[in-house]
N, C-alpha and C positions, 0 to 999 in steps of 0.2 A: 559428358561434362557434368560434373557433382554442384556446381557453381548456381544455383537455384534456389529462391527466395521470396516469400510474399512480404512485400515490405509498405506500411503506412504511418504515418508519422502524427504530431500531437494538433492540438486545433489553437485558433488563437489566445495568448496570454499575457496579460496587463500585468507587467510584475515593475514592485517599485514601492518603496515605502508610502504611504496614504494612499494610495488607490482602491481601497476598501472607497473611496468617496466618490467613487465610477461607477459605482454599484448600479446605480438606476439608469445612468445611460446602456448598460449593459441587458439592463431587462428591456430596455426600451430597442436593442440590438436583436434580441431574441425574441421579439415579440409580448413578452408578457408586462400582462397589468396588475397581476394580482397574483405575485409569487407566493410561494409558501418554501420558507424557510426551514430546514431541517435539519438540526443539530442533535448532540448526545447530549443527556442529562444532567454530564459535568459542567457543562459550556451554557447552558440554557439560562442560568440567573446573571451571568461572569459580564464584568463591564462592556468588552469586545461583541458579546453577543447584541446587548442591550446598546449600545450606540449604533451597529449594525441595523437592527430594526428600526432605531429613531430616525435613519438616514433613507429606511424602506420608504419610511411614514411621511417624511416631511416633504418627499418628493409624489406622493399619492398612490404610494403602491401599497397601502395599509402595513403592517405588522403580523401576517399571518405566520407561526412559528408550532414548528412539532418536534418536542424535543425525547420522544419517550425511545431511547435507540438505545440500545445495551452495549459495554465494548464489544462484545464481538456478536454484532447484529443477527435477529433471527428472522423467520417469515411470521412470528407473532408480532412482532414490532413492525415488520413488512404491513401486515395484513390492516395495523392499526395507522400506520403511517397515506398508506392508501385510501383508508376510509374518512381519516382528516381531508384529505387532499380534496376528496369529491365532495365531500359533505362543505365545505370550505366554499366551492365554486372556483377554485385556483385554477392557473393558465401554468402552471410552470414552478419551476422545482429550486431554489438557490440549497445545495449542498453546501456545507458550512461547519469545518469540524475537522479531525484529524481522521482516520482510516474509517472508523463506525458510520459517521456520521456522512461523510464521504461518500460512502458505501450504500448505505440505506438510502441516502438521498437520490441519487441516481436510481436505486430500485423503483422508488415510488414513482418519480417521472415513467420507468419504464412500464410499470404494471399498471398504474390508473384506469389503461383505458383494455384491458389483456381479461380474455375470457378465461387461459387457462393458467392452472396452477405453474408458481414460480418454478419447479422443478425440473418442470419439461423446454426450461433454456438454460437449460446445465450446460456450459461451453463445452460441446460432447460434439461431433461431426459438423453436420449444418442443423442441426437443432434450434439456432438462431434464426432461421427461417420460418419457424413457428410459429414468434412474432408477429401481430399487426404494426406493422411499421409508423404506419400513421397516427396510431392511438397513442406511441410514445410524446410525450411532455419534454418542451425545454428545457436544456438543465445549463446552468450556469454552478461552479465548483469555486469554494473560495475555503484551500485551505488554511489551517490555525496550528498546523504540525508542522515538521518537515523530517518526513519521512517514507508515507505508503505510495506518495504519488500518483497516489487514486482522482488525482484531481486531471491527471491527462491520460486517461485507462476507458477501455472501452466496453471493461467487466466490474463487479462487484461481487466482497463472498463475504454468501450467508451461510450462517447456521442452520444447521438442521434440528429444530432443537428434543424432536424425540429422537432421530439416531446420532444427536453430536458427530453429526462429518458434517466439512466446510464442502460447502460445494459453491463453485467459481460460475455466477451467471453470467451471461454474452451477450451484446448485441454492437453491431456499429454503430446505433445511434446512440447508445450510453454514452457516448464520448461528451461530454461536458460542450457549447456552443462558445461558450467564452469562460476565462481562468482568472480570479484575482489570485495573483501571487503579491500579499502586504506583508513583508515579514515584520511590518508593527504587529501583527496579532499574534504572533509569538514571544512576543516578550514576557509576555506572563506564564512562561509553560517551566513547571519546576523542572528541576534538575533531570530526574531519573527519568522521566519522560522523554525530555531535551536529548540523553542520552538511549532511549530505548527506541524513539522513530529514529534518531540520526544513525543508530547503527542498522536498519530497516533499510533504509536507502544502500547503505553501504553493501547489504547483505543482498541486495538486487541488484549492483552493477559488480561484486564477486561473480554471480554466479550466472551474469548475463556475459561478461568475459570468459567462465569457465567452460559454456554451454558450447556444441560440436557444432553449433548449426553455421548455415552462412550468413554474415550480415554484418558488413563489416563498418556500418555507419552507428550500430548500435557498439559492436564492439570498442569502437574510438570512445561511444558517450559514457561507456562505462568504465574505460581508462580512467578518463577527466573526471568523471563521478566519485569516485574511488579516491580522487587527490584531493578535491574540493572537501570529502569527507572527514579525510586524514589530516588538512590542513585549519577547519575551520569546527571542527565539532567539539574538541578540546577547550575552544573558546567559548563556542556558544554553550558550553558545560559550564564553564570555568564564572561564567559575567554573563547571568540571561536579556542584560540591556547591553550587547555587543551586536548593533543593528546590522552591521559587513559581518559579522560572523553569521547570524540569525537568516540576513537574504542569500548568503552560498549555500547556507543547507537547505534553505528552498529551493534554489535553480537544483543541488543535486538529488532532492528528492525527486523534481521531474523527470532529473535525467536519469535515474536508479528507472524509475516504472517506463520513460520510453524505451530505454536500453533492454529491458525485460522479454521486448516481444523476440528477442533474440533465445529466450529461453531460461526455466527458472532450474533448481533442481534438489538435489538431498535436502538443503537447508528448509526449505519451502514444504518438502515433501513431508518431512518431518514435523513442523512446525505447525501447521495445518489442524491434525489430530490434534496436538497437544494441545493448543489454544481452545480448540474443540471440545475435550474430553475435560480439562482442567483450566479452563479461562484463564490461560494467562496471557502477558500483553505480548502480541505478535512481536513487535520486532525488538526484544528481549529474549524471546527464545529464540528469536535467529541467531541473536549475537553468540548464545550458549550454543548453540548446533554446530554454527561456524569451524571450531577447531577442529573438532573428529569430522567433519563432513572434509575439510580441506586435507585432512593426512589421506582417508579412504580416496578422494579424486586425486591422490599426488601422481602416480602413474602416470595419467593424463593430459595434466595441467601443469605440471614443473614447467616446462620448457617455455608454455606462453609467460607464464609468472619471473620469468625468468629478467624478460623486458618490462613488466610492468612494475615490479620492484626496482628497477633503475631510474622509469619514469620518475616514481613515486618518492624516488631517495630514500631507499632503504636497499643497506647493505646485505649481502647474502643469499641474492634470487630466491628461490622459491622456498628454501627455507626460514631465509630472513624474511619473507611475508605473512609465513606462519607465525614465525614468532613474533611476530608484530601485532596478529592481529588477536594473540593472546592479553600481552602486554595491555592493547588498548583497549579492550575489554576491561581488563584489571584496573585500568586508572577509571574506566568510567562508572566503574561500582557495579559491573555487570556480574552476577552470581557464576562458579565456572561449573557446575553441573548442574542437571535436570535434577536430580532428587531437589537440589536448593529452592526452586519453583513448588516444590509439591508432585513430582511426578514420582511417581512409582514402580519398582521393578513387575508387580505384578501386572500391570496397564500394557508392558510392552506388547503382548499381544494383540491386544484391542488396538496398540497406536501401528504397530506393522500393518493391518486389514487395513486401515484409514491411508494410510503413506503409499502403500502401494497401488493406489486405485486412481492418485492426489494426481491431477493432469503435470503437476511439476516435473514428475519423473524422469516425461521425455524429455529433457534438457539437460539430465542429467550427465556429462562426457562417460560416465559409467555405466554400463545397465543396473537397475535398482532390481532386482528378487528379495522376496519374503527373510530369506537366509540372510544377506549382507543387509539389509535394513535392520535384522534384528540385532546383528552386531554393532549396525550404528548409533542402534537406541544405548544399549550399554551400555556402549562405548563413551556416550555424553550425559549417562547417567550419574 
């Protein structure tokens, strides 16, 4: 019987407009006194950040804040983020920010108290074992996006920033202790943005639907994920003070990263490199990968797309999904090739080595080779 699964699910989550004002009962949940805040560079001066620490401070958990994180975070910002931390005296980590910051924050909680270099808990076999378990920091997640879902994830990727490959680190205690989900902190997120995590989410429960594996609790989330997507991201595009459009693509940004553990694939696999090689914003190059990744898994996947474009209310099963999900790329001022990004016909090599090594692979319903990766680069070049 094929029917076998390691299945875990997300940790507790405060979601609900103003609960950004929960905040200290939440450190005072996980134990800390004296968090350190860690945000990306964009977000470090921006009102939401600055009310957030005033609401640190007035309840007695000081204002500690680091915000030196690049979008797509490396182990020098790791390395400096770690040294705040301890030099600080902090008990614990509030993550606070969209994917980078996210990302890097959880790092720090996990490395603070870690003798060995970040690389040797590359989500690689049980490498995660490597780990002092104990020396991990509480972390508390409050995302400002809705998109990466790194806020109920129990990995973060960094850069490598001498050989530009993401590499995906692991642990179970990465998993966040408690989630604000305020989608007041979104309101201020412009446009392309709005539309660059929202299609991030989207592009996690595609390809958590499209994966072979079993799991079919995730498969359902990323149904729903998918509708909530399609139904509410044209809004929150459209009117970034639309607060029901604003808190759906938070719940489906959750549901995009829980749905994931069902498996990621081309889109990811691809997109990885690229962000790597050419910094560009992750889930804008998913959105560009999306088409030629979904004609390459049609074989596959028509048949399940088949019910999910009914769900979804779109005519034409698996082809009317394709074309949909050109279309709404199109309205949301998504670019339709990788050259548009800056990416290069001559790069594809460098980004085939990176794609084919990118643990997304296995989720692929296709097998990924050197050969038809290179075609998919092309292809969406």
């Amino acid at each position: 019987m094929s029917l076998v699964g390691n299945w875990s699910y997300p940790t507790a989550i405060k979601f609900g407009a103003g609960r950004i004002r929960e905040l200290p009962e939440a450190c005072a949940a996980a134990g800390m006194k004296k968090p350190l805040l860690v945000t990306d560079k964009g977000l470090a001066d921006l009102p939401i950040t600055t009310a957030t620490l005033d609401i640190l401070e007035a309840a007695g958990l000081g204002r500690g804040l680091f915000a030196d994180v690049d979008p797509n975070p490396n182990e020098k910002n790791l390395e400096a983020g770690v040294a705040a931390y301890n030099a600080g005296g902090h008990d614990g980590v509030i993550a606070f920010g969209g994917g980078s910051g996210l990302d890097l924050g959880k790092m720090v909680a996990f490395m603070c108290g870690q003798t060995r270099p970040v690389w040797d808990f590359e989500d690689i076999g049980d490498w995660w074992t490597r780990a002092d378990a104990d020396a991990i920091a509480p972390i508390i997640a409050v995302p400002t996006t809705a998109g990466t879902g790194s806020e109920v994830g129990r990995a973060s990727v960094i850069t490598n920033s001498e050989t530009h490959a993401k590499k995906i680190i692991f642990h179970p205690k990465v998993l966040p202790t408690v989630v604000i989900c305020d989608p007041e902190l979104t309101i201020g997120m412009p446009g392309f943005i709005t539309a660059g995590t929202g299609l991030d989410a989207f592009a996690h429960c595609v390809e958590a639907f499209s994966s072979p594996h079993y799991h079919p609790m995730s498969q359902g989330i990323a149904l729903e994920g998918m509708r909530l997507v399609k139904d509410y991201l044209p809004r929150a595009y459209a009117d970034g003070t639309d607060i029901e459009a604003r808190a759906q693509m938070m719940s489906a940004a959750a549901m995009g990263a829980t749905a994931f553990q069902k498996g990621l694939g081309a889109i990811h696999a691809m997109s990885h490199p690229i962000g790597a090689v050419f910094n560009t914003h992750h889930g804008t190059t998913n959105a560009v990968c999306m088409p030629a990744v979904l004609e390459f898994n049609a074989p596959a996947i028509a048949d399940r797309f088949e019910s999910a474009a009914a769900y979804l209310g779109i005519k034409g099963g698996f082809d009317g999904f394709r074309s949909f999900v050109q279309e709404f790329n199109d309205m949301l001022g998504i670019p339709r090739k990788l050259g548009d990004l800056g990416v290069t016909e001559a790069s594809i090599p460098e980004l085939v080595k990176g794609a084919i090594i990118d643990p997304s692979c296995g989720g692929n319903p296709i097998e990924l080779t050197e050969d038809n990766l290179t075609g998919l680069f092309h292809a969406a070049l």
